[in-house]
N, C-alpha and C positions, 0 to 999 in steps of 0.2 A: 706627492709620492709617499708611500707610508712606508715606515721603517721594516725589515726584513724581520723575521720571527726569533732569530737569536740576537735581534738589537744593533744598536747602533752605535757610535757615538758624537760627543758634542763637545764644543769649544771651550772651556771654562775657566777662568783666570781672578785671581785673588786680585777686587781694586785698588787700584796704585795710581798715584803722579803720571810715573815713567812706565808708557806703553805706546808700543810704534801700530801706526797708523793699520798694517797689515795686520796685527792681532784684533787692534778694537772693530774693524769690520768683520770678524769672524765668533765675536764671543755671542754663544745662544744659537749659533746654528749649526744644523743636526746635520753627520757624515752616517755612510753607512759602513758594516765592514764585510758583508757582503751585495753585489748590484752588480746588475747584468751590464750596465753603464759604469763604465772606466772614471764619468768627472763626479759620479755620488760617492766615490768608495775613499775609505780613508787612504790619504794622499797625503803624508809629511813635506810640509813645504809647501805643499796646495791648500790644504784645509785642514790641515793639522798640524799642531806642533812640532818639531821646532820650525817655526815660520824664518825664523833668521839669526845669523850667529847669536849667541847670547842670550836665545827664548829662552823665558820664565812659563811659560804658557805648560797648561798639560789639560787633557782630556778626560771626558767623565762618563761613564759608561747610561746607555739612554735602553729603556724598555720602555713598551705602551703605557703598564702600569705602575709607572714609577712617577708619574705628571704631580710636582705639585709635593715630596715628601719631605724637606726640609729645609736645613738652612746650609748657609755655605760661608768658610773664611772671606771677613774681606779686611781693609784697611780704611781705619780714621783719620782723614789728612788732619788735624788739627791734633790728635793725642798721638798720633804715630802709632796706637796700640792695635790690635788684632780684635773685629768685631764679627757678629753673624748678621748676615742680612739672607735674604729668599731665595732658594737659590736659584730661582728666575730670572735673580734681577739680573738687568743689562748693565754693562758700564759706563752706557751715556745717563742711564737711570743713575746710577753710585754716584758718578760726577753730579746729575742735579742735584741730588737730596745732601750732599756734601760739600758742594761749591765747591769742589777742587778745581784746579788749573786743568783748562783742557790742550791735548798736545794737536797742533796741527787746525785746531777750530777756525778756518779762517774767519767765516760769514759771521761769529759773533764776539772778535776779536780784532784788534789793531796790530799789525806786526810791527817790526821795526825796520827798515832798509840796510841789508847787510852789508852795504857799503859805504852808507852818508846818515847811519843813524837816527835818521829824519826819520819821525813815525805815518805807517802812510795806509790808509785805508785798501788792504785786500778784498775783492770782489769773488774768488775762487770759492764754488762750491768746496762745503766738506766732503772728506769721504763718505761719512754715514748716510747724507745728503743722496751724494752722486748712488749709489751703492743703492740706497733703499729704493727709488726712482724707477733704477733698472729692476727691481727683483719686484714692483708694483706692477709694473707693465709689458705690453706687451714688444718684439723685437722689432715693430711698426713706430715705437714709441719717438716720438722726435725731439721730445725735453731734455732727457738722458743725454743724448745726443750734442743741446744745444749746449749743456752744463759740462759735458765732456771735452769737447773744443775749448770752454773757457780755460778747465785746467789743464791744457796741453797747453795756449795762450801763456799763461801765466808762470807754468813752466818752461817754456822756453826763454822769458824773460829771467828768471833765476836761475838757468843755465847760463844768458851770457854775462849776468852778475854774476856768479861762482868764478868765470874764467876772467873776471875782468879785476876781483878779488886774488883769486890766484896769483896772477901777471904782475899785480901792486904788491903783495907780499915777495914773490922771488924778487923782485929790482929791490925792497929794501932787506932782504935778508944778506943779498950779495953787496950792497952798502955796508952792511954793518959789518961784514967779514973784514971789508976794503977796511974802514975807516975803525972799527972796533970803539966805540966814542959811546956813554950814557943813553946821548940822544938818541943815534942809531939803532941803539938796543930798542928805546921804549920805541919807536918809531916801527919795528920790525916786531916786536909784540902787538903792539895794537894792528897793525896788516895779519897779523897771524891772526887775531880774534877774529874782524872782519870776517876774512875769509870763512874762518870756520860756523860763523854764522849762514853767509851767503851759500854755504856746501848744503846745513841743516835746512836753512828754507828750500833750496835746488832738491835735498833728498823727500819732504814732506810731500812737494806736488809729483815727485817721480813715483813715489805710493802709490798715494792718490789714484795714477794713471794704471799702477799695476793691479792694485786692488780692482779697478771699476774694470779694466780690459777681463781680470779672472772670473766677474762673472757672466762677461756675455761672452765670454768663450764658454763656459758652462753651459749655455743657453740653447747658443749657436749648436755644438757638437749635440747635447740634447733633441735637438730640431731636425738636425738632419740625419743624424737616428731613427728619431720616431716617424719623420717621413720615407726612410729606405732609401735615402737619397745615396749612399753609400756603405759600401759591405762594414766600415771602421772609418773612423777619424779620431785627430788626436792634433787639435794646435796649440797657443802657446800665446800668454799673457805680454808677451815680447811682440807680439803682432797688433798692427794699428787696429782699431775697430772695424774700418772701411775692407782693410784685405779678409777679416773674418767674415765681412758680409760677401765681398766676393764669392768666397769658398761655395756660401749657401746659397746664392744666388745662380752660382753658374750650375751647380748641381743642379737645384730647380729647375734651369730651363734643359739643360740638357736629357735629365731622366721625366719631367712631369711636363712638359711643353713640346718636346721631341721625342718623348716616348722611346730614348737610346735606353741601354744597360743602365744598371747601377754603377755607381763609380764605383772601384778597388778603395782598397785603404788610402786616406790619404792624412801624411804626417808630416808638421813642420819639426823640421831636424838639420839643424845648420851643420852639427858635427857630421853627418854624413857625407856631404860635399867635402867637410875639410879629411876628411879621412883618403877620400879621393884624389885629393888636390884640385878638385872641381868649380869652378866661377859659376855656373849652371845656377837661372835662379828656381830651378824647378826639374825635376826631372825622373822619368817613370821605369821604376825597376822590374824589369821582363822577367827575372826569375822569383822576385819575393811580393810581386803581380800589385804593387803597392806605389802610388807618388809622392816622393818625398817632395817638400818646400825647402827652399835656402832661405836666408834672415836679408835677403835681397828682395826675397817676395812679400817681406811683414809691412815694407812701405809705399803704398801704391803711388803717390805724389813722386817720391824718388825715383822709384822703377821710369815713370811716362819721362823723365828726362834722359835717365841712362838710357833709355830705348834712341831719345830725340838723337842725343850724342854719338852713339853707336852706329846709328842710318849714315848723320853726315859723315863720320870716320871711312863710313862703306862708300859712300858716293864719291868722295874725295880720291878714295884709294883706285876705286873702278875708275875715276876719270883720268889719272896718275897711266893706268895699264892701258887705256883706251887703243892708242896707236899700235902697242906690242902685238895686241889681241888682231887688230887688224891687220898686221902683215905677218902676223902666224897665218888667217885665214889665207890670207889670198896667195900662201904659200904652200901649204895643204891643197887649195884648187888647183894648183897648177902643177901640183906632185898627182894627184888626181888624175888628172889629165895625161900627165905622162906614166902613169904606170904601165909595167908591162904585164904583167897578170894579177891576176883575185887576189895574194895576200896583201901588196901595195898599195893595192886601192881600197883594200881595206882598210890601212894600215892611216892610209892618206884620208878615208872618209873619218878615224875617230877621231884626228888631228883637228880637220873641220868641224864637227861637233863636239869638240870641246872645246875650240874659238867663238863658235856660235853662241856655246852657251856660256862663257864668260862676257861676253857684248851683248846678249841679252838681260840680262838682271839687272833689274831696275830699283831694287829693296833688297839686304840681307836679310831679315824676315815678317812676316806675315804679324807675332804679335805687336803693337802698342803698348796695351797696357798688361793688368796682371791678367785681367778677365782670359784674355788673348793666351797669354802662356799656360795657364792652367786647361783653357781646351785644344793646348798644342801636345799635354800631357796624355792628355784625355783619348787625346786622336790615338795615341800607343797604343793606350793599353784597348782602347774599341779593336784594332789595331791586328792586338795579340790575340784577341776574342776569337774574331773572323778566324786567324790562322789555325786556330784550333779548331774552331769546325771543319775545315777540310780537312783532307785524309791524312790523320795523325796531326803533324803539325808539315802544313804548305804554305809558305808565305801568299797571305790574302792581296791580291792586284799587281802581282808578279809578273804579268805577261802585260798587264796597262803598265805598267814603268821600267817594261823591257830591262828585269835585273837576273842576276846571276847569284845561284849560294855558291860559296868556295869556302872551306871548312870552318862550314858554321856560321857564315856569317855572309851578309848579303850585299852585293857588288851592282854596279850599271855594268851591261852586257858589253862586248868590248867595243861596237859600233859608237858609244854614247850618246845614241838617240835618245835613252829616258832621259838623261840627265840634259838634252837641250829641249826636253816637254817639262820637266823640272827646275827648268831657269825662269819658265816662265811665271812661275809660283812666286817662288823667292830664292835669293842663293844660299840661305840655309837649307831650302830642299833639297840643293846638287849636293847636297854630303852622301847622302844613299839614299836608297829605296824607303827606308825607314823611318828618315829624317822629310819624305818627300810625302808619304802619306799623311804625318801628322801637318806638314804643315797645308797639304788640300784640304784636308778636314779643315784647318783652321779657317782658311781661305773660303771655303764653300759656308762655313757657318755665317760667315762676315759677309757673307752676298757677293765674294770678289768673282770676277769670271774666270774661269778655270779652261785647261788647254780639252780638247774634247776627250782624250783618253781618259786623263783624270777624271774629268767630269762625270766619264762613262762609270768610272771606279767608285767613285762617290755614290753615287747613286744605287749601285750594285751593295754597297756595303749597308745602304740606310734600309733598300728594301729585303736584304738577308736579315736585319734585326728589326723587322716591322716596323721601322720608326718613320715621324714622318719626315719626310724629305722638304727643308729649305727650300722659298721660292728665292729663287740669285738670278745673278743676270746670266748665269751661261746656264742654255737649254732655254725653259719658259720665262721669258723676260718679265717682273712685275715692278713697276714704278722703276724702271733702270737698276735694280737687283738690292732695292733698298726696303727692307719687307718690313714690320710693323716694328719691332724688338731695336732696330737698328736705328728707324726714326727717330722713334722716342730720345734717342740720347744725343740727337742732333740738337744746337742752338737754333732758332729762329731763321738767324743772319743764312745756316745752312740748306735752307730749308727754302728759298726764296722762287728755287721753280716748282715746288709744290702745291703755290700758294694759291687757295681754289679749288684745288683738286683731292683732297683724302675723305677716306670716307670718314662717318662717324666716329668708330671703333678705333681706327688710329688716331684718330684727333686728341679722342678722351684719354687714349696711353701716355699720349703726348704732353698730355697737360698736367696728369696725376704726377708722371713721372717727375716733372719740373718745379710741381706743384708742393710735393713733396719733400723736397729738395731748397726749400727758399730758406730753411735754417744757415744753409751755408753759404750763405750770399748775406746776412746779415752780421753789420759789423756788430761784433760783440763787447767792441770797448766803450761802446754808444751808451746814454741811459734807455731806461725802458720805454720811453716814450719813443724817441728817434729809433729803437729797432723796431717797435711796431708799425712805427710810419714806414719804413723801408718795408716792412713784411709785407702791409698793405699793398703799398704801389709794385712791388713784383708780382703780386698774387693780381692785381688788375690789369700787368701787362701781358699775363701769360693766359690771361682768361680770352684778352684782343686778340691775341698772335694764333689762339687754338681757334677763334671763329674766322680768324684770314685764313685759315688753312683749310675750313671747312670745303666740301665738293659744294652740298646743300644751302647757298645762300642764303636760300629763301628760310627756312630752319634757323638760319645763322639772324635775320632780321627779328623774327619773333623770339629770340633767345635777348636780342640786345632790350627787347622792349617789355620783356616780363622779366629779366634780368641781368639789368645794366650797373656797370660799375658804380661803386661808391666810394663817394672819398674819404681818407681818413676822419677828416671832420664831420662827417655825414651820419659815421659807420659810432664814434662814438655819442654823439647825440643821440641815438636810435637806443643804445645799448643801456644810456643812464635814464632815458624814458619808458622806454618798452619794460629793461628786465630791470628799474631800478636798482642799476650796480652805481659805485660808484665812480669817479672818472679811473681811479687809479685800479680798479673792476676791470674796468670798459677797456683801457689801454692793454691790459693785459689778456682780457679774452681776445681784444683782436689781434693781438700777436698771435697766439695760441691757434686761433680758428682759421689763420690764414693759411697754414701749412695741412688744413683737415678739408677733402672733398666729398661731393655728395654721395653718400653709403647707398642708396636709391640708385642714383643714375649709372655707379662705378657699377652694381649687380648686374644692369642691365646690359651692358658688355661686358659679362664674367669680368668682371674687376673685384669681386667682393674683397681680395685681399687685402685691400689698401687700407689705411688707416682714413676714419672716415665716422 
């Protein structure tokens, strides 16, 4: 991207000792201050200074033709005095050529153990390291990736050294209050250094993770940008990597796979929920037509349990009511029964569909994970679309889920028949009409069977926005409503009445997708050798498991016999003969190569996306 015609500017900092981890990954790279894009424009605290209390840091103004004009302040660790170097130069260049201490260097440094002193070899990529990786390649890249995990690993281990530092300094500070004694003192000093060690190593990899997360969120919002995948975005270095790929990915399939809308704005903004008083981890604003994210949604791992925890809380509770619900019902039927005219039996049939549909619901909601909430979002604002195409604004499937407006705002009719076709969804759809569309949307996406009015509504909605319409199991049944998108992200063990029967096309999704994926299934505390061997044997299991699943046996036979697995010992012999590498080569292309599939074959069923 080339600078804008009134210029730009750029990072620039006088070399020093004392530089936190967030500046030295920003010195020499160019901001704009004007860009149609929100993550190139100069951003204090983003990509400009002041990065953090106490920045020394300041900015230097950038033109085309200014490449190359002089020299710039720096610092001589050894005279302390003020010299000129280039003013290109980098500060991991000043550090070489000056051999100063570098802050945070793990990979070419010893730390010290913040709590036992013991000097202990860190494995934790640098930032510069992690940092340059990502901005080398592309968002396929799966090194980044693997190097990123480490220093989450690594920081979580100096998180619970920090607390475990903490906990041993407060017991001898409140000793030494108790007993007031010499020894106490030195005793409760030395836990205070400790500690404040174990906080410094805790804050270097917490960097580390905020620096590498700001530029693939740079990346990501970039991406989905320039693919139109939505009207604005705007996330947040605070979000795992995993939940920023969600964002792009469900976009992806929603607008380029489903050929739905573009998505609205969508912005993680924890303060907005708190403004609220809102627990919500997501949720789509009808009047400023935009989805805000909660800091509930930054961690997908977390989310898939709070979801687990929430279901059983639901199922517990509905089993708690079971009996009440059932002698409401069969008390309503028999006020039914005896009514003496139409308002009674009215009165008497909403009583029983609203027993009915508290003993129907089987799940309080449709999502799992985050993937899931974001297109329960989504379902909205499609939602709010539709209703604006009708005339002015008519709520879109209003007569499929038999609702009522009453000022302003949209009610089940006073029968409660939507809301017992909306039990069957989830019992977050009995909240309203509202709550009942986005969660069939979500339901319909996921292939779940849907009640036939919904179903009807659904489909009404996909072919008012040309888009295509999900194969699920309610209406045209295909493979029991489990269409290719959905397979893919099944395990094997799930997959066992399939076995035989897929065709090609989903086979090879199946296996990219897993394929793909085998960084995170390798132990990372392992040396390089035992991850490659694990990388290997996953990537030979999932090569068996994709030809068991094959329809085409016979395809499947000439596959195993023009290309049958190999074993690790096989694969490196081949590697220091063939491409004369050497072993320590060999061991690490095959790590490398086992997470890469064939570019060739993945084209041939429109895969080219994949890394490959």
């Amino acid at each position: 991207m080339s600078p804008p015609s009134i210029g730009g500017g750029r990072q620039a900092l006088t070399g020093g000792e004392h530089i936190s981890h967030l500046v030295e990954t920003l010195i020499g790279r160019f901001f704009f201050l004007k860009e149609k894009f929100e993550q190139w424009r100069y951003k204090p605290g983003t990509n400009a200074p002041p990065m953090h209390c106490w920045c020394r840091s300041c900015i230097a103004p950038y033109f085309d033709d200014m490449e190359m004009l002089g020299k710039r302040a720096a610092r001589n660790p050894e005279t302390g005095k003020t010299i000129l170097v280039s003013e290109d130069m980098t500060y991991r260049e000043w550090e070489k050529k000056y051999e100063a201490p570098i802050s945070g260097k793990q990979t070419e440094r010893t730390d010290s153990n913040p709590i036992s002193d013991e000097p202990v070899e860190s494995k934790v990529p640098s930032v510069d390291s992690v940092i340059d990786k990502l901005n080398g390649h592309t968002l396929e890249q799966r090194f980044f990736k693997s190097d990123y995990d480490a220093v989450q690993k690594l920081h979580a281990e100096r998180l619970a050294e920090y607390e475990k530092a903490q906990e041993k300094a407060s017991e001898l500070d409140l000793e030494f209050i108790i007993n007031a004694t010499e020894e106490s003192h030195k005793a409760a000093l030395k836990a205070s250094e400790l500690r404040d060690k174990a906080l410094k190593a805790m804050q270097e990899t917490e960097a580390a993770i905020k620096a590498a997360r700001s530029v693939y969120q740079a990346q990501i919002e970039s991406k989905i940008l320039g693919e139109n995948l939505a009207s604005g975005i705007k996330l947040s270095p605070e979000m795992d990597i995993e939940a920023m790929d969600t964002v792009y990915n469900v976009a992806k399939m929603l607008v380029k796979d489903y050929n739905l809308p573009m998505l609205p704005g969508v912005e993680y903004r924890p303060g907005f929920f708190k403004m609220l008083g809102s627990k919500a981890h997501a949720t789509y604003d009808w009047n400023k037509k935009k989805i805000y994210l909660n800091e509930t949604f930054a961690n997908p791992a977390e989310y898939v349990q709070h979801r687990k925890f929430v279901e059983q809380q639901y199922k517990d509770r509905k089993a708690s009511l079971k009996e009440v619900y059932e002698n409401q019902l069969k008390g309503a039927e028999e006020n039914y029964k005896n009514a003496e005219d139409k308002g009674r039996k009215a009165m008497a049939q909403s009583s029983i569909n609203y027993a009915k549909a508290e003993l129907t619901q089987n799940r309080y909601a449709v999502a799992e994970t985050i993937d899931d909430t974001l297109i329960h979002e989504y379902g909205h604002y499609l939602h709010d679309t539709l209703s604006y195409w009708e005339k002015g604004f008519h709520l879109f499937g209003s007569k499929s889920m038999k609702s009522v407006k009453i000022n302003n705002e949209y009610f089940w009719n006073n029968s409660l028949a939507g809301k017992v076709e909306a039990a069957k969804v989830s019992g977050y759809a009995t909240e309203n009409p509202l709550e009942c569309f986005a969660e069939s949307f979500n339901a319909f996406m996921k292939g779940k069977k849907l009640p036939d009015s919904l179903d009807k509504m659904m489909r009404e909605a996909f072919e008012k926005t040309g888009a295509k319409i999900p194969k699920n199991s309610s209406g045209k049944a295909w493979k029991d409503g489990l269409e290719a998108d959905i397979i893919k992200k099944k395990n094997f063990d799930e997959l066992k009445e399939y076995i035989g029967k897929l065709d090609n096309k989903t086979v090879r999704e199946w296996y990219v997708y897993h394929d793909e994926r085998i960084y995170e299934k390798v132990d990372k505390t392992k040396s390089t050798e035992e991850q490659a061997r694990q990388a290997c044997s996953l990537r030979n299991n999932y090569r068996t498991q994709a030809r068991d699943l094959m329809a085409d046996q016979e395809a499947r036979k000439d596959l195993d016999i023009k290309h049958p697995n190999k074993s690790f010992e096989q694969l490196l012999k081949d590697k220091m003969r063939d491409k004369k590498m050497t072993r320590e080569q060999a061991i690490e292309d095959i790590y490398n190569t086992a997470m890469k599939t064939n570019a060739t074959v993945n084209a041939k069923y429109g895969l080219g996306d994949h890394n490959g």
